[in-house]
C-alpha positions in Angstrom: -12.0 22.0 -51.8 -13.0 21.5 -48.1 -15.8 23.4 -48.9 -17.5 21.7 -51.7 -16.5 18.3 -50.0 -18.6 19.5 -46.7 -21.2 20.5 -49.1 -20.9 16.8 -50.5 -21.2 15.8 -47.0 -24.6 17.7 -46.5 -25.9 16.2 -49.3 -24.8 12.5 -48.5 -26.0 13.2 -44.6 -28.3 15.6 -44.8 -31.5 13.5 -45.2 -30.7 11.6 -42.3 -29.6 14.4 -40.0 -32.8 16.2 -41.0 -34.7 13.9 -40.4 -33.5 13.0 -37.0 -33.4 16.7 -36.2 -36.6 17.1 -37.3 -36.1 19.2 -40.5 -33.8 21.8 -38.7 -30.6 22.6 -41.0 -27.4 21.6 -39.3 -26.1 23.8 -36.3 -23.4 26.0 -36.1 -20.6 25.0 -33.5 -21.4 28.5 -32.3 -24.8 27.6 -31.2 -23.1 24.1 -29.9 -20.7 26.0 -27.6 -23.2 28.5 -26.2 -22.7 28.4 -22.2 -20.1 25.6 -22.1 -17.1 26.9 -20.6 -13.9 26.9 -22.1 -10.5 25.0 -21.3 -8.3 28.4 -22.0 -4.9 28.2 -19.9 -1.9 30.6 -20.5 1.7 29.3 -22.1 3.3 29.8 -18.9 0.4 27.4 -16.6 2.0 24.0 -15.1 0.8 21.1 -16.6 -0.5 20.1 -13.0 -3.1 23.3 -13.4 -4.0 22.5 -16.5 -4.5 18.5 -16.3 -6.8 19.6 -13.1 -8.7 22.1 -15.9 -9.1 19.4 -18.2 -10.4 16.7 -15.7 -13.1 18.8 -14.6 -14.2 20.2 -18.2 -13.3 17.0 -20.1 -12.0 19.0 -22.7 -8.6 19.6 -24.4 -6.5 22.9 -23.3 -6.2 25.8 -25.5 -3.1 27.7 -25.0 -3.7 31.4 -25.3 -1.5 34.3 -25.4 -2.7 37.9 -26.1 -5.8 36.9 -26.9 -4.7 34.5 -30.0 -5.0 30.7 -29.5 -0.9 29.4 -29.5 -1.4 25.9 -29.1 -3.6 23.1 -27.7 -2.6 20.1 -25.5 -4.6 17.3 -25.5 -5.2 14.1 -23.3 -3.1 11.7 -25.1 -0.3 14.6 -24.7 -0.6 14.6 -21.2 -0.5 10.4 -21.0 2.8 10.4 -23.9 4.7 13.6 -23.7 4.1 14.5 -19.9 3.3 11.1 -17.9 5.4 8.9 -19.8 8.1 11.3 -19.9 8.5 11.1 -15.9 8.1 15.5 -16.2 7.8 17.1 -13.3 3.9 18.4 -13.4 4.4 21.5 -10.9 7.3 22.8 -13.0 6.7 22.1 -16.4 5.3 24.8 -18.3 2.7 23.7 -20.7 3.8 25.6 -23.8 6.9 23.1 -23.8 4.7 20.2 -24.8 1.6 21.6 -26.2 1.0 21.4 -30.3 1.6 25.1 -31.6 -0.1 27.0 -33.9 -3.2 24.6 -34.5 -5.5 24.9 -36.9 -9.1 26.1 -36.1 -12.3 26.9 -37.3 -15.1 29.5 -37.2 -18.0 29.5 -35.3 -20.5 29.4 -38.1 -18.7 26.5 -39.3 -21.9 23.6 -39.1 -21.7 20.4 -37.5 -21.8 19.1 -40.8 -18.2 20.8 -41.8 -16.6 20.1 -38.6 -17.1 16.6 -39.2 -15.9 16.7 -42.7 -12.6 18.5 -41.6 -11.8 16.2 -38.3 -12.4 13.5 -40.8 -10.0 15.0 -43.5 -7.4 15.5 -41.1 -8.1 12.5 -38.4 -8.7 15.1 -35.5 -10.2 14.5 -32.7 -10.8 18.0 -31.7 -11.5 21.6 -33.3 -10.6 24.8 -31.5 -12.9 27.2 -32.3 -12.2 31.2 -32.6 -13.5 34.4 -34.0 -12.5 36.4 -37.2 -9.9 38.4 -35.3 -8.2 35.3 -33.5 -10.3 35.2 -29.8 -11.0 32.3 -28.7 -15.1 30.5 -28.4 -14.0 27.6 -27.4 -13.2 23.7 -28.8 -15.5 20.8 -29.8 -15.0 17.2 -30.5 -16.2 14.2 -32.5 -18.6 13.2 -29.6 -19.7 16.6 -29.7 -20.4 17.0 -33.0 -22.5 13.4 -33.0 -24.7 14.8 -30.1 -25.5 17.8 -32.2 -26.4 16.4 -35.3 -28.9 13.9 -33.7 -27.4 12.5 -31.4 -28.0 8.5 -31.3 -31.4 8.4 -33.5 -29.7 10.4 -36.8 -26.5 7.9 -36.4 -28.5 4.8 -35.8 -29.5 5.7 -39.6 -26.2 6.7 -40.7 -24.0 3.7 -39.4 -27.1 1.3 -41.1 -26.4 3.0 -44.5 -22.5 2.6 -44.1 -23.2 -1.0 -42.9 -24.9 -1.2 -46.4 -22.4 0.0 -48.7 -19.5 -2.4 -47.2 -18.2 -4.0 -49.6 -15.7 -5.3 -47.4 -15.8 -9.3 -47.9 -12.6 -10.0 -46.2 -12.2 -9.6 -42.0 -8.7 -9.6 -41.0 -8.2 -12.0 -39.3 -8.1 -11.7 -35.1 -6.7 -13.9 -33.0 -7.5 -14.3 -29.1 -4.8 -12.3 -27.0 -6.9 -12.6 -23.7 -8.6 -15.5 -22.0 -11.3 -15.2 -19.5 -15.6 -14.5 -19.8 -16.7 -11.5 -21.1 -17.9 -9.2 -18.7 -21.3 -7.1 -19.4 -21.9 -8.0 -22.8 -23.6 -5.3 -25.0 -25.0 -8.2 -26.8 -28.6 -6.9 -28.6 -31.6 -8.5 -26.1 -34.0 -7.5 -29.2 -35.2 -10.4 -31.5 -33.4 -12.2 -33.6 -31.0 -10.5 -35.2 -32.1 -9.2 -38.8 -30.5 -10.5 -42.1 -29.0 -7.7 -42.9 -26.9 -6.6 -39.8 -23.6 -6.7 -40.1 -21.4 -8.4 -37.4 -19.3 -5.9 -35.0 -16.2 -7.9 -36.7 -16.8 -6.2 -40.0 -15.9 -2.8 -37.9 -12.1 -4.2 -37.6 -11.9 -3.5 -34.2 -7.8 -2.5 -33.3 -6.0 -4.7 -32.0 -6.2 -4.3 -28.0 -2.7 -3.0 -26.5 -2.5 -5.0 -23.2 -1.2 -4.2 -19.5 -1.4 -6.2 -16.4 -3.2 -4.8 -13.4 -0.4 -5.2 -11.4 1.4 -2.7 -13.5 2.2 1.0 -12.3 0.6 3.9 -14.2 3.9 5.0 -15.3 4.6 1.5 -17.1 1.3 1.6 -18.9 1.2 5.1 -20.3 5.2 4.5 -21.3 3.6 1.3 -23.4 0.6 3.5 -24.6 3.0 6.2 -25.9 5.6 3.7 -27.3 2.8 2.1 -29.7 0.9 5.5 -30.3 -2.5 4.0 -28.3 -5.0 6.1 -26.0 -6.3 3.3 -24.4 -4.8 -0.1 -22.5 -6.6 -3.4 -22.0 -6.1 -4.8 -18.3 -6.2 -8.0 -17.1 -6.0 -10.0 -14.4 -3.7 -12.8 -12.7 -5.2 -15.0 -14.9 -4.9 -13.3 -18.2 -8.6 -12.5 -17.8 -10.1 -8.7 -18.8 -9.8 -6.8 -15.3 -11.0 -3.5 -17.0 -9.7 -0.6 -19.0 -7.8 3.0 -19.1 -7.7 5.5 -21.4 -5.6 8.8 -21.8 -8.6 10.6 -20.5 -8.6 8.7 -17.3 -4.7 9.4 -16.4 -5.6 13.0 -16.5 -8.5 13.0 -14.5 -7.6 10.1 -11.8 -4.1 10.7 -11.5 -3.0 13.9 -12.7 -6.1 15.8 -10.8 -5.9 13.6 -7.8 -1.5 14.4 -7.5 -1.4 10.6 -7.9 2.4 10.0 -8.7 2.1 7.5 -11.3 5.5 5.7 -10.8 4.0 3.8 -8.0 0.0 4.1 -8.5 -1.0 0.8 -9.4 -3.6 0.6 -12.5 -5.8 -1.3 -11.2 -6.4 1.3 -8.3 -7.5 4.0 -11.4 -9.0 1.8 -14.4 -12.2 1.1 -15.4 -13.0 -2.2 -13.8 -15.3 -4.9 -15.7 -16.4 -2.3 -18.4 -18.8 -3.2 -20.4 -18.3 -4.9 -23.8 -19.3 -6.1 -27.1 -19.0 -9.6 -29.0 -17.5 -9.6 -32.3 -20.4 -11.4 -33.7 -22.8 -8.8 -32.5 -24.7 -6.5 -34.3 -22.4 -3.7 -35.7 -25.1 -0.8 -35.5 -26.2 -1.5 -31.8 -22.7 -1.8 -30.5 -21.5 1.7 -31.9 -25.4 3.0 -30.5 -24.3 1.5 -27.5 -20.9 3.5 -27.5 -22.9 6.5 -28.7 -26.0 6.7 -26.0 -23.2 5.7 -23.1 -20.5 8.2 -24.2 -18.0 5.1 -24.6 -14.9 6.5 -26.8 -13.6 3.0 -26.4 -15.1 -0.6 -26.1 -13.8 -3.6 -25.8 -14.5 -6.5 -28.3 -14.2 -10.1 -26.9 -14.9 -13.3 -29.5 -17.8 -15.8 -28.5 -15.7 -17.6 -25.9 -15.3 -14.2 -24.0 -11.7 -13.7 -24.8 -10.6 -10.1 -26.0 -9.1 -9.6 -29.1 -10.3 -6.3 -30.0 -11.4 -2.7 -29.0 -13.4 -0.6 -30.9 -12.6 3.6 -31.2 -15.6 5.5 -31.6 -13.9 8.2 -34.0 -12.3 5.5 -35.9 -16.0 3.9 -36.7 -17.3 7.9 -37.5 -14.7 8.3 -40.0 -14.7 4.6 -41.5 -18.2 4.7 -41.5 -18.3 8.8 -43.7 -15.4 7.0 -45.8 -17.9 4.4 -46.8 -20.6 6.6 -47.5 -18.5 8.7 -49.8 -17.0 5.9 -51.8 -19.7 4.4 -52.4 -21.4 8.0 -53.6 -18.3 8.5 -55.8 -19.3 4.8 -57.2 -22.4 6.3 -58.7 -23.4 2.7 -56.2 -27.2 2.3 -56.0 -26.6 0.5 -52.7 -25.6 3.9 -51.0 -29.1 5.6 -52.1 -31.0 2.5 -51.4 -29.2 2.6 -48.1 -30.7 5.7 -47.2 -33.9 5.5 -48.2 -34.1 2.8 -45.9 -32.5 4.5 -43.4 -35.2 7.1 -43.7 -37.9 5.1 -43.5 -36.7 3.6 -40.2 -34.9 6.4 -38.5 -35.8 7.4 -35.5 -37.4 10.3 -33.7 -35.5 13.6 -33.0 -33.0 13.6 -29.8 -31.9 17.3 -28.9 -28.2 17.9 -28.8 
């Protein structure tokens, strides 16, 4: 089944992808890995080795025994099951908290398929390993959209989604912070087009909030009781002070021996990141997300307060979930989509 539905996939992104990669067929995730180091740690390493591994690779852990991948331990683990858990770093060994047994793919698996199966099974990351069980290394969402075109093939690809909404309702969002936005993403380019759908037709999550007089400790604890990767931080006077994600705990506390318990967040977020209105162009604010690397973004409503952040892998999958329904449909609006699309698209990007 996966198969024919990546082949389904081809066929729905293919044009576009083509196009953008001018004419070349989709790469293999073996070709994607080639040269980049691996995150491969042992089930007995500390998690304090192992967050320092990650921070400098940006990559998820693959736990590795005898040769055979035994588990992988990702960034949000380190934040909920680790940070939030008060464990001693030094002493904990990280096959006591990593996922075991994960599921993997080849490396002639394309692009194309991993994309198909993270979206299948909401992943965010793919181990990849050999026929006989070694280990090649692991790939995610980001790295799958920088090899199959990178900004100029998902311009087209978001645009055709954007076409085939059907959505006419918005939930509605109410304002949970006050304060001006701070570096708006808002498009510069002319007026925008008919046809552009507003970022609030993405449904942005609701943002999960922390002040930035808060400890570390107290904001990954929040993060891991409501299942989030990233907090919202604001100010004395409710206003948005910046941002943390999972990936930053692990790289600006757990590699710098921070002890969260009495790090203050606002000495390790994000301060004034950059952000997007909800009545902004849909397309330019997940380009935006795309050409900056930005897994998250924060959305703010006209009067600058934020009631929203957007997740890059949540818009990838929405966006292939729109594309497919509306191919199921038989819905001219999907085709007409991308012919559009491929009259506009833009020029190739290497991976």
């Amino acid at each position: 089944a996966g198969g024919a539905q990546a082949a389904a996939l081809q066929q729905l992104l293919g044009p576009l992808l083509s196009q953008a990669f001018s004419g070349q067929s989709s790469p293999t995730l073996r070709s994607v890995l080639a040269g980049k180091p691996s995150t491969i740690v042992g089930p007995n390493s500390s998690l304090q080795d192992v967050g320092e591994m990650m921070a400098e690779s940006r990559k998820a852990a693959l736990v590795v025994n005898n040769g055979q991948l035994v588990g992988i331990f990702g960034f949000k683990d380190m934040m909920t099951r680790a940070i939030a858990k008060e464990l001693p770093l030094d002493y904990t060994a990280v096959s006591t908290v990593m996922t075991p047994n994960p599921e993997s793919v080849s490396p002639d698996t394309t692009v194309l398929e991993a994309l198909q199966i993270m979206h299948d099974n909401k992943f965010l990351t793919l181990p990849v390993c050999e026929a006989n069980g070694s280990v090649v290394g692991i790939v995610d969402v980001m790295d799958c959209v920088y090899a199959s075109g990178g900004a100029d093939g998902w311009r087209s690809i978001f645009a055709s989604a954007m076409e085939c909404d059907d959505l006419t309702d918005t939930a509605s969002v109410h304002s949970h912070i006050s304060g001006s936005a701070n570096h708006s993403v808002r498009s510069t380019k002319s007026a925008r087009k008919k046809n552009d759908m507003p970022v609030s037709k993405l449904r942005p999550k609701a943002p999960m909030v922390s002040n930035s007089n808060d400890t570390v400790l107290s904001v990954a604890q929040m993060l891991a009781s409501k299942r989030g990767d990233a907090a919202i931080i604001t100010d004395h006077n409710g206003g948005l002070a910046g941002i943390i994600t999972d990936t930053d705990v692990t790289r600006r506390v757990v590699a710098k021996k921070l002890p969260a318990s009495t790090t203050c967040v606002a000495d390790v977020m994000t301060a004034n990141p950059s952000c997007v209105a909800m009545s902004d162009p849909a397309t330019e604010a997940l380009i935006t997300m795309i050409e900056n690397r930005f897994r998250h973004l924060p959305v703010t409503d006209d009067n600058g307060a934020v009631v929203g952040v957007l997740d890059i892998a949540k818009c990838l999958n929405d966006a292939i979930s729109k594309l497919e329904h509306s191919k199921e449909k038989g819905s001219n609006a999907a085709e007409e989509a991308l012919k559009a699309s491929l009259g506009g698209a833009g020029g190739a990007q290497a991976a």
